[in-house]
Structures are given as C-alpha cells and as structure tokens.
C-alpha positions as CSV (number, residue, x, y, z in Angstrom):
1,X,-3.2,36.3,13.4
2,X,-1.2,35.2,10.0
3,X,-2.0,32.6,8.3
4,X,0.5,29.7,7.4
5,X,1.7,30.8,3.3
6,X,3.3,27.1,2.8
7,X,0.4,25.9,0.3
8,X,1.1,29.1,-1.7
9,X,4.8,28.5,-2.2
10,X,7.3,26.6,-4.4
11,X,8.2,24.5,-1.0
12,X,4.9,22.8,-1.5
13,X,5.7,21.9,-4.7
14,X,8.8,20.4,-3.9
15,X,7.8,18.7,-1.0
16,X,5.6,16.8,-3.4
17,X,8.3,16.8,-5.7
18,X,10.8,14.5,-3.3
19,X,7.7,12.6,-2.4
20,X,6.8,11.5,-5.5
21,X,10.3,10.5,-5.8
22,X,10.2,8.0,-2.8
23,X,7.0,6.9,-3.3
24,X,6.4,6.5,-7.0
25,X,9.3,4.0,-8.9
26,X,9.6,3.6,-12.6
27,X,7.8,0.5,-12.7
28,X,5.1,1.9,-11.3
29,X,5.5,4.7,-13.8
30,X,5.6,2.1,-16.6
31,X,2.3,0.4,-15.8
32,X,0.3,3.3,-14.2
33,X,-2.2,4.5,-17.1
34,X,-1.3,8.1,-16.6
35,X,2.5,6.5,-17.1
36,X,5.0,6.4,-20.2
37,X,2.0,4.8,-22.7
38,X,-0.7,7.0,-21.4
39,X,-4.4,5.8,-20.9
40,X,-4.3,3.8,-24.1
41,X,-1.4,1.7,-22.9
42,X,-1.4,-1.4,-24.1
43,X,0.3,-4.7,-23.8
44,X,3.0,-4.9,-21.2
45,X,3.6,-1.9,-19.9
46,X,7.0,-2.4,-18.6
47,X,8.6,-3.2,-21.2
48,X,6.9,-0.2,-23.4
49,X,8.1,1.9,-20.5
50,X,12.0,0.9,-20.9
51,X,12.0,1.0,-24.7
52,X,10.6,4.5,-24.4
53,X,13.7,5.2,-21.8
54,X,16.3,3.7,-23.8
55,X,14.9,6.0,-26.2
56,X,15.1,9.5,-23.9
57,X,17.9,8.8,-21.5
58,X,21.6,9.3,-22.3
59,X,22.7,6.4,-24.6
60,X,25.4,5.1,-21.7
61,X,22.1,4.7,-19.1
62,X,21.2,0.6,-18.7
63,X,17.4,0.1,-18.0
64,X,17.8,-2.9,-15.6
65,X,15.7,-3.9,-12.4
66,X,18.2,-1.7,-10.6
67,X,16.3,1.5,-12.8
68,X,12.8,0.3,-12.8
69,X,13.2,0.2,-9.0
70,X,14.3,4.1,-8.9
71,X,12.2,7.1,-8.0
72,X,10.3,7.9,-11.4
73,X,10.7,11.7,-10.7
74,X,14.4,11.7,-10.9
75,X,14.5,9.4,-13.7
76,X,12.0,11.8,-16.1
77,X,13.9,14.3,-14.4
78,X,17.5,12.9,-16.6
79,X,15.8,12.2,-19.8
80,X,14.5,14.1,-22.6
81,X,11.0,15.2,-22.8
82,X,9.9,15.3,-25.7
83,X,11.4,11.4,-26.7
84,X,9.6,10.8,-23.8
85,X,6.4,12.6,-23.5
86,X,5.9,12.8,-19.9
87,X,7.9,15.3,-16.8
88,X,8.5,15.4,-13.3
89,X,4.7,16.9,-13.4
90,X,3.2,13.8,-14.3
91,X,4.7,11.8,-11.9
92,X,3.8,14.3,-9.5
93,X,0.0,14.0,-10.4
94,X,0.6,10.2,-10.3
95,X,1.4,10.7,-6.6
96,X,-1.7,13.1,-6.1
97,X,-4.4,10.8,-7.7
98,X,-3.1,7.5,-5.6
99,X,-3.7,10.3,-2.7
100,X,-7.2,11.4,-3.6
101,X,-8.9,8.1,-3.8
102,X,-7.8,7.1,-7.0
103,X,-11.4,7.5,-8.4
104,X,-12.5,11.2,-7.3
105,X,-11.0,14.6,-8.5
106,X,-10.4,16.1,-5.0
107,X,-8.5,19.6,-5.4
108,X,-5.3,19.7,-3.1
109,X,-5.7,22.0,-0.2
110,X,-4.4,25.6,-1.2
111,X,-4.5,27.6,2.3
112,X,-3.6,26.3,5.4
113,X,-6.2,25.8,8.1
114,X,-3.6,26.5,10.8
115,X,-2.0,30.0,12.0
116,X,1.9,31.1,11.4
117,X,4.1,31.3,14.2
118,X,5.2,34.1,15.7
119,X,7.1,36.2,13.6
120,X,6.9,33.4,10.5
121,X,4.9,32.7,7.9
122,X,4.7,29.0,8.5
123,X,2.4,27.1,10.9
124,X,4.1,24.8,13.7
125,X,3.3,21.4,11.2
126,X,5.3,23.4,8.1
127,X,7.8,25.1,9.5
128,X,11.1,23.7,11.7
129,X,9.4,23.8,15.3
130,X,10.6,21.5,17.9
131,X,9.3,18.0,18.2
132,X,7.4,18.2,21.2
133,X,5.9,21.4,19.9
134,X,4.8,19.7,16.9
135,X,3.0,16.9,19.2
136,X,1.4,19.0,21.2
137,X,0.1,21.3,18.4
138,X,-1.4,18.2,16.8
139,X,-3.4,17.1,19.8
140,X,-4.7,20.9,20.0
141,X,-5.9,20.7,16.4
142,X,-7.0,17.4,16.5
143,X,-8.8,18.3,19.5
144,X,-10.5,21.7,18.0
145,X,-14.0,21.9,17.5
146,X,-13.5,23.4,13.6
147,X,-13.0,20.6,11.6
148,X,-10.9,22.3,9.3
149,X,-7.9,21.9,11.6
150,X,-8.0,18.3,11.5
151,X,-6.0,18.8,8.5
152,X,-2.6,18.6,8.3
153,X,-1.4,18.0,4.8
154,X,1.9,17.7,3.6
155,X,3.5,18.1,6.9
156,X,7.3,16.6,7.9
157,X,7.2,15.2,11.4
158,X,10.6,13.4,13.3
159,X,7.5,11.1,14.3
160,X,4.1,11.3,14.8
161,X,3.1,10.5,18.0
162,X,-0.6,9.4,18.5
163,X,-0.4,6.4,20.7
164,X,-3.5,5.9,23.1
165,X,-4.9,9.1,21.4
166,X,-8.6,9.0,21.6
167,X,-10.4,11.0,18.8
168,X,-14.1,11.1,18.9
169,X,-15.8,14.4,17.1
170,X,-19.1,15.0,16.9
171,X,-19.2,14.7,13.3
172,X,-18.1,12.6,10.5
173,X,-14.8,13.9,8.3
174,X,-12.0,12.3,8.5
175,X,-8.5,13.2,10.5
176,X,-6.2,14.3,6.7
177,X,-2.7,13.7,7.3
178,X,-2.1,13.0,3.6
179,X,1.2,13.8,2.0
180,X,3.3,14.0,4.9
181,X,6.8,12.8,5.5
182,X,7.6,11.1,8.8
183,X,11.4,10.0,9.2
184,X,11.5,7.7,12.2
185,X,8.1,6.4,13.5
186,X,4.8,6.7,13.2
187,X,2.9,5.4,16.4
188,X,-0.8,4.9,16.5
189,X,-0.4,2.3,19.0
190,X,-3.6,1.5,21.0
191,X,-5.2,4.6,19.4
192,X,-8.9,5.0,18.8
193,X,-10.5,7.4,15.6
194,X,-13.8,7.7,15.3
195,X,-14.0,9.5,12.5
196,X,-11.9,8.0,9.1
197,X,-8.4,8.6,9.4
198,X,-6.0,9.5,5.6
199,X,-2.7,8.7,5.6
200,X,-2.5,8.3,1.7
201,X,0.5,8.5,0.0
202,X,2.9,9.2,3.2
203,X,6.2,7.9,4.0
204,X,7.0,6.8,6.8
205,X,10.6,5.4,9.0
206,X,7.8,2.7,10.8
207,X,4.4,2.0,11.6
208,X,3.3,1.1,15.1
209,X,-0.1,0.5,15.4
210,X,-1.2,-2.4,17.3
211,X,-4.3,-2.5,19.2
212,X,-5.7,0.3,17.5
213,X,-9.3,1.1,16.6
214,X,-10.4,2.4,13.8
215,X,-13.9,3.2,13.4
216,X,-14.5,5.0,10.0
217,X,-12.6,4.4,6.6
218,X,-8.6,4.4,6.9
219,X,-6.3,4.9,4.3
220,X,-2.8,4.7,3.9
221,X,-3.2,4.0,-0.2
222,X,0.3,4.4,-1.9
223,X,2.4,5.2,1.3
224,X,5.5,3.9,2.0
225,X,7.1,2.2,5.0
226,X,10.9,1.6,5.1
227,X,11.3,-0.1,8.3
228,X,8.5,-2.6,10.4
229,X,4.8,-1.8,9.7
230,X,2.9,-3.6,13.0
231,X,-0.8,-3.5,12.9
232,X,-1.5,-6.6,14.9
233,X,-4.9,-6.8,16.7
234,X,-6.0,-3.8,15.0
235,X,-9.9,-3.4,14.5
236,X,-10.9,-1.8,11.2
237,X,-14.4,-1.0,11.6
238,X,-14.6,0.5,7.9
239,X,-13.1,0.4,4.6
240,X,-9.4,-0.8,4.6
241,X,-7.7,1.0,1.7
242,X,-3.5,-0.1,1.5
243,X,-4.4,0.2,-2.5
244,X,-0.6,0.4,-3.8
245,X,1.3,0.6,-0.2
246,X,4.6,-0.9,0.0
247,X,6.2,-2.5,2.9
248,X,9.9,-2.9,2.9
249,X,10.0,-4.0,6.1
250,X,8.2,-6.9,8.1
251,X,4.5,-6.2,8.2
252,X,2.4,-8.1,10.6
253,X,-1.5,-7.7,10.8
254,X,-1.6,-10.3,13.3
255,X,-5.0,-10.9,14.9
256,X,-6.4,-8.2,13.3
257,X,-9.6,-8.0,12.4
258,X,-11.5,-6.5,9.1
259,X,-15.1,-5.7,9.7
260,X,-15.8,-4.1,6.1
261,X,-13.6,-4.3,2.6
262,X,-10.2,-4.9,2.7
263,X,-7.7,-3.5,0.0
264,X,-4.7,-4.5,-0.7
265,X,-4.2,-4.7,-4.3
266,X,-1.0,-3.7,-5.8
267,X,1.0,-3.9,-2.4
268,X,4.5,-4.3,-2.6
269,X,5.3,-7.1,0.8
270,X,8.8,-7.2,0.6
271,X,10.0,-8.5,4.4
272,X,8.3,-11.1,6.2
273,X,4.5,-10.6,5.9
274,X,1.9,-12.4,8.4
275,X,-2.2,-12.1,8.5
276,X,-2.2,-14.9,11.4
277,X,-5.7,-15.3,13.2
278,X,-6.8,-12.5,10.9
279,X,-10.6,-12.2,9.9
280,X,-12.1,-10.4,7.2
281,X,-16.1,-10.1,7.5
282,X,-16.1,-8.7,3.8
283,X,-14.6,-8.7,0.3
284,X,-10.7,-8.7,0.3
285,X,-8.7,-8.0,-2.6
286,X,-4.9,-8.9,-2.8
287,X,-5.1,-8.5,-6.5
288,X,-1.6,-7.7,-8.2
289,X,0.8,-7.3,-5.0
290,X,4.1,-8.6,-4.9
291,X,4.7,-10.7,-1.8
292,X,7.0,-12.8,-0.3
293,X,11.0,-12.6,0.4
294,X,13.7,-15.3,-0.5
295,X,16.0,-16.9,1.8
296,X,19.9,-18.2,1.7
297,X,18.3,-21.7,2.1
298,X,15.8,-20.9,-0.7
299,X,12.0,-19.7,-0.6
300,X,10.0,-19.8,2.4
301,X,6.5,-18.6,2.7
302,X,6.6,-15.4,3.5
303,X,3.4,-14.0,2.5
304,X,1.3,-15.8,5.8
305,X,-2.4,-16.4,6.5
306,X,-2.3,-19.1,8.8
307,X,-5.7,-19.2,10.3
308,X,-7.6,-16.4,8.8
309,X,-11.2,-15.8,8.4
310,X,-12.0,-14.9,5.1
311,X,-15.8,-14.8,5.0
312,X,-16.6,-13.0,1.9
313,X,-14.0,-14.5,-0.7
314,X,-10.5,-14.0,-1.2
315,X,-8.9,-12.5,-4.5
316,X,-5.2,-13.0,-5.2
317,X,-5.4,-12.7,-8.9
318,X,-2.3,-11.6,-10.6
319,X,0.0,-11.7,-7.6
320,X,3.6,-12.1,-8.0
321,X,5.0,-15.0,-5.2
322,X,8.5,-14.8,-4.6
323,X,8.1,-17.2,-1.8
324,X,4.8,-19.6,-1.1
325,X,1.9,-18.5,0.0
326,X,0.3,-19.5,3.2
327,X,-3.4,-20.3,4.1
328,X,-2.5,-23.3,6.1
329,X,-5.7,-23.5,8.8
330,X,-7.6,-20.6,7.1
331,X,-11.5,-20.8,6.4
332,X,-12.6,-19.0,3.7
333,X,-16.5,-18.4,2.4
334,X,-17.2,-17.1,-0.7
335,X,-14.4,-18.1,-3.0
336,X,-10.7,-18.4,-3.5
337,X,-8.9,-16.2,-6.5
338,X,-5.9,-17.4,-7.8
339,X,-5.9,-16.7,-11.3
340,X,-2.6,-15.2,-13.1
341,X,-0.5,-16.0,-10.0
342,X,3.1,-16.1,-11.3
343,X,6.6,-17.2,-9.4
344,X,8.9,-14.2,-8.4
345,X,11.3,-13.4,-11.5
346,X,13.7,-15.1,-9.7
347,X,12.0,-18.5,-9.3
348,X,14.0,-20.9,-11.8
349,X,11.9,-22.5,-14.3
350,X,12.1,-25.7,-12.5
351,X,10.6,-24.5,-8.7
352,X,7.7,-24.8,-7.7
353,X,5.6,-22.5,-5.5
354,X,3.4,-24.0,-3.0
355,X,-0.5,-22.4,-2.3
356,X,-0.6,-24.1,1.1
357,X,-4.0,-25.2,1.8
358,X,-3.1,-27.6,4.6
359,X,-5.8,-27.9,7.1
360,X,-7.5,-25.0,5.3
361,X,-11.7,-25.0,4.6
362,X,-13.1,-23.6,1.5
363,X,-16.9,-24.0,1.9
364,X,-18.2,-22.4,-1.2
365,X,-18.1,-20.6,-3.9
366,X,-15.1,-20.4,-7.0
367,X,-11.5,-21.5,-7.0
368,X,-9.8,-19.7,-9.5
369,X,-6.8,-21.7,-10.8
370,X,-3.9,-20.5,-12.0
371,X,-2.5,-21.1,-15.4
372,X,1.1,-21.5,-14.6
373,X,1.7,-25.2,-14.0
374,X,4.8,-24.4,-11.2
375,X,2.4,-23.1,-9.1
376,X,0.8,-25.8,-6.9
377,X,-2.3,-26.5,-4.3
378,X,-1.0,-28.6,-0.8
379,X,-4.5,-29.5,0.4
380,X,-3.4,-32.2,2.6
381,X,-6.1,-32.8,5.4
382,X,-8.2,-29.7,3.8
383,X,-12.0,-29.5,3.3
384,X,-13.3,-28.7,-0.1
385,X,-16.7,-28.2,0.1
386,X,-19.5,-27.3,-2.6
387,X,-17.1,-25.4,-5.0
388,X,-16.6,-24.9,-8.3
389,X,-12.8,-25.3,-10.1
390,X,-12.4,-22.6,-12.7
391,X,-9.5,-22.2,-15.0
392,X,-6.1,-24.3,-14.7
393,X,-5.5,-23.6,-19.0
394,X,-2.0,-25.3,-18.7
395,X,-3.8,-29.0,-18.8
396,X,-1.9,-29.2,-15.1
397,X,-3.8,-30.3,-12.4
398,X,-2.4,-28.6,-9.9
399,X,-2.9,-30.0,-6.4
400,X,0.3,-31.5,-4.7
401,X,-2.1,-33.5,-2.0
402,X,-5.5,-33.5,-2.6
C-alpha cells in the first residue's frame, strides 16, 4: 500500500506557514528570544521590535496595537529582510519550538505513519476526505496496536470529534495531534486518555472538553482558540502545559481539578475567564499572561478564582490585568506571587485594580507584592496566616481592607 507523501511536500510547509500566521502575532515576535533582537535581546522587546519595523516596512506602514496584534508571518513577509534580519522561516521555527516543548530539539515528523488513499498520495487526515471518514479513520488509528499511528500531525479536521472516547494503550506515548487546524470544534467532552495527549500549537473554532480525564501529560502549549474553550470538571492527572495558549473566547475551567503542575504562563485570557472550585495539588504558574476583559460599565473581574485550591503556591508575576483579579474564597498553601503585576494599557492612571482576597486563606509561605501602587489587596474578612510580605518598592501599602 502507498504511503501518505504530505510531509515530503511544499503543502507541509505551507500548512505551517498559515499556522504560524494565526498563531504567532508580532508582539509575540517582538519579545520571543528567537524574535526581531535575537537571543541577546535586551530591554523591552517591543518597542526594539517596532523600531526595527519602522525601519523594514514601507515608510506609509503605522506600527500601532492594531500591527503588533497581526500574524508575524505576514508581517516579515511585507518588509525587507535584510533591515530586518529575520523571514517567514523564523517565525515558522518560532511556531515549531512552542510545539516541541519549548526546551527539547524534537525533529518534526518527515513520513507519514498512515497509508494514501486509494488512488492518492495523501492519507484520509491530509487529504480532502469526508468528515465522517476522517472520524472514523481517527478512532481506527487511535485504536491500532502500532503506536506510530497515534500520530496525526498537521492534519485539518471540520472538527475533531473525540467525545466519550476512551483511549487506554498498553504503553506510555502520548496521542500527537500537534500542528493541526480544526475550523469549528474540537470535542473531547467526557473523554478519557491514558496515555499524554499533544495538542501543541493547534488552532482551533472551540474547545469542548468538560468532564474529561486526562491521565498522562496534556499539552495544548501555544494553540489557539477563537471561540469558547470549556474544560470544566476536567481531571488532569499530569503535567498541565497551556505555556503561551490564547483564548479569545470565554474559557471556563470550572471545577476542574489539577493533580500535578499547572502551566499557564504567557496565556493570552481575553473573554471571560473562570477557575471556580478549581484545585491545584502542585505548583501553578500564571506568570506573564494577559487576563481579563473590559466592560461598557468599566472593568470587572474577569480573570476568576473564586474558591480554588491552590496547595502548592500560586505565581502571577508579571501579569497584565485588564480587569481585577479574583481569589475571593480561595485557599492557597505555599505562597502568593504577585510581583510586576501591571494594569491593562488601557487602565487610566487614576484606576485602580483590585487583587480580591475577600474571604480568601493564605496559610504560609511568601506574598509577593507588586510595585505599582494602583494595584490593590481587598482582604476583607481574609485569613493571613504565618506569611512573609516581600516587595511593595512603591512605599504603598497596598491593602484596601486588611
């Protein structure tokens, strides 16, 4: 039987091409170390990263918000490269890293593990088959004893249907669906993997995934989800990696429940984002995101952990808070990171933004303060146990109600 050519072709390449278009922006671009200033970037990187635009793109071209929020491969794409030192091939192996783990040199796949068609050179996930053949061909694979065909990178799927699938091997490498493009929705609803499951740097129309469980390592580091991303009562037996995900929609991890490290650092939460009832058993990083939406009637606190469990610390360092941020009711063990937070670029120089501790517990460890003095702590009726206060460099003490 042929095999499938598609990882041997330009159409590979230009799959990864229009990904890395919707999935990596210029400001990403700008502060990424493999961005405009290369690994010895210094300083801020965005506004090295316009200068070096203004530079290389046609004289008429503003560099605004409107830019930095553009795909970075179209962008390179317009200007001229040698002003600025980087291509459409660096954003490409931007993309690639954020989908290998960020910290290991794995090699993209370069045969496919799954037959052509009849009469094609294309298997069922790369070709144009129909959408119920596509489902049932990834059952079969996911189902095969060879664990090679539990790969199915750099696929397009009208939606990828794995609610209430069940996948238990009988060993331990994970489902790869890195790379892939799903237009409508993605539905892992009341699934169950035992094995880890990648979903790295994938864009998707919306997430379904409530009840799921997932017993090994999931990824879905630098994907992208235009519409609602539901993962309530989800149970992450392993490593959580959303390392550099962005959400455009609501995202709601209600009730879910974080049994080893949780990453979210360098999220994007741009709709309404809730962690109610959550708990997280081990370290959590929300280091660097951007969270929170604005309203007509002004900021409300969108970025919501109303009753979670933290019982290994909590980092938020560096966040960017366009609205407040919510740990009314939470307990958290292990420490409380808030250093660098900054309002949204939006926030006047006059508003505040509220850390709402109301009700909340934080029974040991640190509490890293920030240094901007419009950020502020609501501790009203909270318990602050045997802590100790670190930073705060404005001279602003910064609790509201204490």
């Amino acid at each position: 039987m042929d095999s499938c050519t598609y990882f041997a072709d330009e159409e590979w390449r230009d799959h990864l091409v229009a990904l890395a278009d919707e999935l990596v922006t210029v400001r990403a671009f700008c502060t990424a170390p493999e961005g405009f200033n290369g690994a010895d970037q210094e300083g801020n990187g965005v506004e090295r990263g316009r200068q070096r635009l203004r530079e290389a793109l046609p004289a008429d071209t503003p560099v605004d918000e409107d830019l930095l929020g553009r795909g970075a491969a179209s962008v390179v794409a317009d200007a001229d490269a040698e002003t600025l030192g980087r291509t459409v091939d660096d954003v490409v192996d931007l993309l690639v890293r954020r989908g290998s783990n960020d910290r290991t040199d794995e090699d993209l796949p370069t045969e496919c593990p799954h037959p052509a068609t009849d009469g094609r050179d294309r298997c069922v996930f790369h070709g144009d088959a129909s959408p119920a053949a596509v489902r049932d061909a990834l059952h079969e694979a996911l189902s095969a004893d060879d664990p090679a065909r539990h790969v199915v990178v750099g696929a397009s799927f009208d939606h990828l249907d794995l609610a209430g699938y069940v996948h238990h091997p009988a060993y331990n490498r994970p489902v790869d669906l890195r790379f892939c493009t799903v237009s409508g929705r993605a539905d892992l609803s009341d699934a169950r993997f035992g094995t880890g499951l990648r979903l790295d740097a994938c864009s998707f129309g919306e997430v379904r995934a409530s009840g799921a469980v997932f017993d090994g390592t999931v990824r879905f580091a630098g994907a992208r989800c235009r519409g609602a991303a539901g993962f309530r009562r989800v149970e992450f037996g392993g490593d959580a990696w959303f390392r550099h995900t962005r959400f455009e929609g609501d995202a709601g991890f209600g009730g879910a429940r974080f049994d080893e490290e949780a990453h979210f650092t360098d999220c994007r939460f741009e709709g309404g984002t809730d962690f109610l009832d959550a708990t997280f058993a081990d370290r959590t990083w929300f280091v660097g995101i951007h969270g929170g939406r604005r309203h007509r009637s002004g900021p409300r606190a969108d970025l919501q952990f109303r009753n979670a469990t933290f019982r290994s610390g909590v980092e938020f360092a560096g966040a960017t808070l366009v609205g407040d941020l919510g740990l009314r009711g939470a307990g958290i063990d292990g420490g409380l990171d808030c250093s660098g937070l900054v309002p949204g670029p939006d926030r006047s120089a006059e508003e505040r933004v509220v850390v709402d501790c109301t009700d909340a517990t934080i029974a040991d460890g640190k509490l890293h303060l920030p240094d901007d003095e419009r950020i502020v702590f609501d501790c009203t009726d909270g318990a602050i146990a045997d802590i100790t206060i670190v930073g705060g460099d404005s001279g602003v003490v910064p609790f509201d109600h204490l």
